[in-house]
C-alpha positions as CSV (number, residue, x, y, z in Angstrom):
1,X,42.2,80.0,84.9
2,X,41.6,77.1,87.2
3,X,43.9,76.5,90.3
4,X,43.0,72.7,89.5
5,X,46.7,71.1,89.2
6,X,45.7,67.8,88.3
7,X,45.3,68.5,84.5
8,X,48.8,69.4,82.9
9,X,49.3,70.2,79.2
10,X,52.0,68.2,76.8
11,X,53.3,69.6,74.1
12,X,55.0,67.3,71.1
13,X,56.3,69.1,67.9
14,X,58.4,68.1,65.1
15,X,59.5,68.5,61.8
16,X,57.0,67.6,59.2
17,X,57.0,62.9,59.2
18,X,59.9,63.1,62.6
19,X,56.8,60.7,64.3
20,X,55.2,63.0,66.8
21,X,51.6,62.0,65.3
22,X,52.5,58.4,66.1
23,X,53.9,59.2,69.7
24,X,50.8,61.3,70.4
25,X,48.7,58.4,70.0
26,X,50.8,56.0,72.1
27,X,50.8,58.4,75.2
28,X,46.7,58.9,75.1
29,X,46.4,55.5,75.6
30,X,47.8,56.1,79.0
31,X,44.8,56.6,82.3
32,X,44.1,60.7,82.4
33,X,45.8,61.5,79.0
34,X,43.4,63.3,76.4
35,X,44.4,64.1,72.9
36,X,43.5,67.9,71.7
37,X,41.7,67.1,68.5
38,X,42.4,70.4,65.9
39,X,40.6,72.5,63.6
40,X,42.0,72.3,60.5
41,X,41.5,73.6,56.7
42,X,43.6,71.1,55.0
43,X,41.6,67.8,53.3
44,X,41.8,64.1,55.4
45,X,44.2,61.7,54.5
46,X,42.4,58.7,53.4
47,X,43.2,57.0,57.5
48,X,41.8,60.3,58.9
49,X,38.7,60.7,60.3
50,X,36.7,63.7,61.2
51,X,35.7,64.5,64.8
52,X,38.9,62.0,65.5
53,X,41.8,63.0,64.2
54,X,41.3,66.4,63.1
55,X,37.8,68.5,63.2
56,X,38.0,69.6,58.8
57,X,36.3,72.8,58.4
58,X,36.7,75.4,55.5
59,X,39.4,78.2,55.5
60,X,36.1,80.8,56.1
61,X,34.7,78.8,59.2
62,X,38.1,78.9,60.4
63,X,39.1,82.5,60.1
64,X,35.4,83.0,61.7
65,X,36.2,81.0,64.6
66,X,39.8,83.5,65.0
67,X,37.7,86.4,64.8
68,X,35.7,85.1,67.8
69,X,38.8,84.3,69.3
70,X,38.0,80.3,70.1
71,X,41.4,79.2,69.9
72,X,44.4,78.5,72.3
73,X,46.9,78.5,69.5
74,X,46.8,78.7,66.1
75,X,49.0,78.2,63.0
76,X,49.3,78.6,59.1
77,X,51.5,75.7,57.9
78,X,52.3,74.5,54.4
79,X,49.1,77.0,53.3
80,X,46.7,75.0,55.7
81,X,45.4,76.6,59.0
82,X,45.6,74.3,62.4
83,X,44.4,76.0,65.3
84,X,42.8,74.3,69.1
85,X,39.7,74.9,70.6
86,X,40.0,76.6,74.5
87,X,36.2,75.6,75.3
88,X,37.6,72.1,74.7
89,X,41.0,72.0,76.1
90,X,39.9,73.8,79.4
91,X,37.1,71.4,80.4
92,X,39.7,68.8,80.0
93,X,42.2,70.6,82.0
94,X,39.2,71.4,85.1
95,X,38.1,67.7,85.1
96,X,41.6,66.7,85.9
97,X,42.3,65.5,82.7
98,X,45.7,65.8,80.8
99,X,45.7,67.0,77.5
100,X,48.3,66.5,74.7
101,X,48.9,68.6,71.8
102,X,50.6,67.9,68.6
103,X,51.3,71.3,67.5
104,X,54.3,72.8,65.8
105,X,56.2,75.8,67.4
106,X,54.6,78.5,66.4
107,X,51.4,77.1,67.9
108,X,53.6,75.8,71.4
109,X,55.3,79.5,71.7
110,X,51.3,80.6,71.8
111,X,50.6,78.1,74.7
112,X,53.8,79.2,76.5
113,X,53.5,82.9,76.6
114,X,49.6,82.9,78.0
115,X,51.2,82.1,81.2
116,X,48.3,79.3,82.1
117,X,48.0,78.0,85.6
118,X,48.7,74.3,84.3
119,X,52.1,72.7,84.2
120,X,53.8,72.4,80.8
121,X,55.6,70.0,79.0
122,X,57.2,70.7,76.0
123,X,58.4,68.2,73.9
124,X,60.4,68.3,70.6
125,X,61.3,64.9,68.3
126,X,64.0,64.6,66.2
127,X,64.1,61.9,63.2
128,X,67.4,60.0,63.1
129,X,68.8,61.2,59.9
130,X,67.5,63.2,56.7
131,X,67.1,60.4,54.8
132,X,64.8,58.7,56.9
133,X,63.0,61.8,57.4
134,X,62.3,61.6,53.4
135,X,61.6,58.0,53.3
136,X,59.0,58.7,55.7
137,X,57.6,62.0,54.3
138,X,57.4,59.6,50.9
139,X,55.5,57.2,52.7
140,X,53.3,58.8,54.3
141,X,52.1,60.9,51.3
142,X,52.0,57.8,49.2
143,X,55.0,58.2,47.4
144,X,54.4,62.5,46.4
145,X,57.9,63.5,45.4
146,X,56.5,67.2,45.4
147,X,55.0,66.9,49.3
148,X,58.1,65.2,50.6
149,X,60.7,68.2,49.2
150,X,58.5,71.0,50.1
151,X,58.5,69.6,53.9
152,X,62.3,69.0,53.3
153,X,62.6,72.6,52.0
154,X,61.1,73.9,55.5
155,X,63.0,71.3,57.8
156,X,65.7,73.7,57.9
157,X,64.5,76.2,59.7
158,X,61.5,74.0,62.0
159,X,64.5,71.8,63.5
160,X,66.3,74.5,65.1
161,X,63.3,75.5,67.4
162,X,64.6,72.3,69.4
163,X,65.9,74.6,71.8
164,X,63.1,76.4,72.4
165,X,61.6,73.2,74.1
166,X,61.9,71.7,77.7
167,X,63.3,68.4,76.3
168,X,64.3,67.2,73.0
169,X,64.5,63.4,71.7
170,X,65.8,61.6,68.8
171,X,62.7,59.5,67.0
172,X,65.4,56.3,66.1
173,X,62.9,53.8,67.5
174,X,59.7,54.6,68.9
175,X,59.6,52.3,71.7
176,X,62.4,53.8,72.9
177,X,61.4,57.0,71.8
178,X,58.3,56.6,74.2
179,X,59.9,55.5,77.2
180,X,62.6,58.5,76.8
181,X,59.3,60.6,76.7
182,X,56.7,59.3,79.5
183,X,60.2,59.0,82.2
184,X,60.5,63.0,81.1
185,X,56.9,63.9,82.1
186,X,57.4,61.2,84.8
187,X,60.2,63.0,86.3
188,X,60.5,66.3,85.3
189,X,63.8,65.9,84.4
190,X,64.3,68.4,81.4
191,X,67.7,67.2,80.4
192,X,69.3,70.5,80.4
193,X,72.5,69.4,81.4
194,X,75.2,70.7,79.2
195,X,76.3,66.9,77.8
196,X,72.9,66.6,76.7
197,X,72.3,69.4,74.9
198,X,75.6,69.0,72.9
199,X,75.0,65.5,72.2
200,X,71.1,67.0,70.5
201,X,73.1,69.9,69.0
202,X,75.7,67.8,67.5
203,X,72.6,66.0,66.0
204,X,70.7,68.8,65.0
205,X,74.1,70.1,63.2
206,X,74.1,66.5,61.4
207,X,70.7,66.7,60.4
208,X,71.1,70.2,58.4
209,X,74.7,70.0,57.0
């Protein structure tokens, strides 16, 4: 890989409507920052555009592009394939650019254990409470009861991969939420002090009792 240090990889993940999609978009606004645009074989949302939000291909175009072994990470999630392109995210990184990923964890645990020679931040959101979590799921997927409890049904299990993650951060107000996030990359201060991980495991402990 390239010794260039000047590129550095950021990593947001969430449970299914916490706001990481959002966030992602705030922080490529910032000079350097590059989002990584996935494949996936799920349809658009009627605000999505292809080539901009996600690249849509078919389930066989994407099990082709495995077999050729184009991806950094790749991911089966609610019966939809998401995977990212290394052609594309390695130019970025050798230009100097920084490139931010809005993956779940099975795609960051991918990322991590290539051992790249790029600096990595991983970042996991937390929503405030449950029931904004379903407000927004409900929301987002115009009001699709069905949608909205089958993400519920699988927020168990996503939320606990908080610790798995260099810094974790409660998605109450994404202003804040931002500023909690850009000072992190800022400073590379992971927060692993012991008061703040009890004070996100309290919360996590809340969020799934």
């Amino acid at each position: 890989m390239s010794e260039n240090k000047e590129g550095i990889i950021v990593i947001l993940s969430s449970p299914s409507g916490a706001g990481k999609t959002t966030l992602v978009k705030e922080i490529s606004k910032r000079n350097s920052f590059q989002i990584s645009i996935s494949h996936t074989t799920r349809k658009p949302r009627s605000n999505e555009t292809d080539g901009k939000d996600y690249y849509f291909i078919s389930e066989s175009e994407f099990k082709q592009l495995i077999d050729e072994d184009r991806f950094l990470e790749y991911a089966k999630v609610f019966k939809h394939y998401y995977g990212s392109s290394k052609d594309v995210v390695f130019k970025k990184l050798k230009n100097g650019e920084s490139v931010i990923f809005d993956i779940d964890w099975q795609g960051t645990q991918q990322i991590i254990n290539q051992k790249l020679n790029y600096k990595i931040f991983s970042i996991f959101i937390l929503p405030p409470s449950r029931d904004e979590l379903y407000n927004r799921l409900l929301n987002r997927d115009k009001n699709d009861e069905k949608i909205a409890k089958e993400r519920m049904t699988q927020f168990n299990e996503d939320v606990l991969h908080w610790k798995d993650y260099d810094f974790a951060v409660i998605n109450d107000d994404i202003g804040n939420c931002y500023k909690k996030i850009i000072h992190f990359i800022e400073s590379g201060d992971n927060k692993k002090d012991p008061n703040y991980q009890k004070l996100i495991s309290l919360h996590v402990g809340n969020l799934i009792n």
